[in-house]
N, C-alpha and C positions, 0 to 999 in steps of 0.2 A: 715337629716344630723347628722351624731353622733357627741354627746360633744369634744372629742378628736378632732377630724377631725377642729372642729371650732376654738378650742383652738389653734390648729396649725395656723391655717392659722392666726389668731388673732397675737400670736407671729410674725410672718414673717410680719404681717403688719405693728407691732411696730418696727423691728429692720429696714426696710425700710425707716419709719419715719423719724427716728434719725439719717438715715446716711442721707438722706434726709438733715433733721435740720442740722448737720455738714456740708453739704455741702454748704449750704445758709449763714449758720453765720461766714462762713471764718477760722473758727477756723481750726487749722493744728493739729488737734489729728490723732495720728496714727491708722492704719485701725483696724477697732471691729475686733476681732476674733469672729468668728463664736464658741459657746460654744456646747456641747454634745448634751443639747436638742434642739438646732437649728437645728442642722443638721439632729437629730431623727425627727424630725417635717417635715419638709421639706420633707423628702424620703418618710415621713406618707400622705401627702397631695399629693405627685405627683403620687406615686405608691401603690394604700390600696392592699391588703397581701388578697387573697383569698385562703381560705381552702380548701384543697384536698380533695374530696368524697370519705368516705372509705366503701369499701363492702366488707361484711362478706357474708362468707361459708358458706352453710347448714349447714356442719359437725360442725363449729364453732359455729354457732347460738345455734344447739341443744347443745353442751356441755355447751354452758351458760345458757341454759332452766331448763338443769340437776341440775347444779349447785343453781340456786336461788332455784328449788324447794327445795334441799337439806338443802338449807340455810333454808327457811319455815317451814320445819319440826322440825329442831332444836330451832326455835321460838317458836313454837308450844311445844314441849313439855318444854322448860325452863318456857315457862310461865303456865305450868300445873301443875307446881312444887310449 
């Protein structure tokens, strides 16, 4: 389980708690607003975000092949210097 993911749910457990505790102790405090990270949390824990698979071209791959060599070369000779 990743850190975040535990964090959240930790959060949601705490803010359950309290309203919880508020609700036992009688007290008539007006309703918690839900703040930014609560609600970031929350959407983190119901729904985790899966990355899209990106697939490269031939034609792309080799123009990045071309390039690092390019780049190599220029290594190569600045540290010849």
């Amino acid at each position: 389980m990743q850190l975040s993911k535990i964090l959240a749910e930790i959060d949601l457990e705490i803010a359950r708690l309290e309203q919880a505790r508020t609700l036992l102790s009688g007290d008539e405090a007006p309703a918690a607003r839900k703040t930014r990270k609560a609600r970031s949390t929350e959407a983190a824990v119901e729904a985790p975000k899966r990355k899209k698979k990106r697939n490269l071209s031939p034609e792309g791959r080799k123009r990045i092949a071309e390039a690092v060599r390019r780049r190599w070369e220029l290594q190569k000779k600045a540290a010849g210097k």
